[in-house]
N, C-alpha and C positions, 0 to 999 in steps of 0.2 A: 453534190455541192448545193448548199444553200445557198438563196440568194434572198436580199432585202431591196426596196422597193424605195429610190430616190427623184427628185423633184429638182432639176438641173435648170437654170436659169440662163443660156447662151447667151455673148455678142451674137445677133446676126451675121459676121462675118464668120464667126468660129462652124457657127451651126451648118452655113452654107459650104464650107471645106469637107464639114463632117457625112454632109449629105453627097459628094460630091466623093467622098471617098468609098462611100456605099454603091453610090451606083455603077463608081467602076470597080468595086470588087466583088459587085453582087452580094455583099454581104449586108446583114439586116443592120441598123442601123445602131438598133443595142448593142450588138455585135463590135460592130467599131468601134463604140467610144466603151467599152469594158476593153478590147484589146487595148486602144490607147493606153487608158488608165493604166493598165496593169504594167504595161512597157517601161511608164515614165516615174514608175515608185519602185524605188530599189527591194530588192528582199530584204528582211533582217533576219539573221540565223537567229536562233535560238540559241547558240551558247553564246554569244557576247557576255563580259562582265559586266555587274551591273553598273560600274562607274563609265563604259563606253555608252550603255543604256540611256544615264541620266545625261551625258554630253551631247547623244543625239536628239535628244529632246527639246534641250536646251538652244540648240541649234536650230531645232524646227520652230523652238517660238520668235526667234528674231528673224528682223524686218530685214527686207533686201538689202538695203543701205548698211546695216550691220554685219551683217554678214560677210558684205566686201569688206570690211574697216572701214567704213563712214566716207569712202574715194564714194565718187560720181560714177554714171555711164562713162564721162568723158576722158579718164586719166587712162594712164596706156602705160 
């Protein structure tokens, strides 16, 4: 596996859980937040059509608020 070389900017509160979840898994720290990562992004097959393709894309550019349909945190 190739890998490339990123420049990640935490909250101190984030970085502090991430650290935190290192030292009780004794795992390296890269280690964790690549597992993270990879947990919290779905696969996408490769045979999708391409109109499910261009939908999830489309998906990926709108904002939280859109996404719900323009409800609040607050509606239930």
């Amino acid at each position: 596996m190739t890998t490339d070389t990123v420049t990640l900017h935490l909250p101190d509160d984030l970085y502090r859980r991430i650290v935190h979840v290192s030292s009780l898994t004794g795992s390296p720290l890269e280690r964790v937040i690549v597992r993270m990562l990879a947990s919290s992004l779905p696969p996408l097959p490769d045979d999708f059509a391409p109109a499910t393709c261009a939908a999830l894309q489309r998906l990926e550019q709108l904002g939280d608020s859109e996404r719900a349909g323009g409800r609040n945190g607050h509606d239930i």
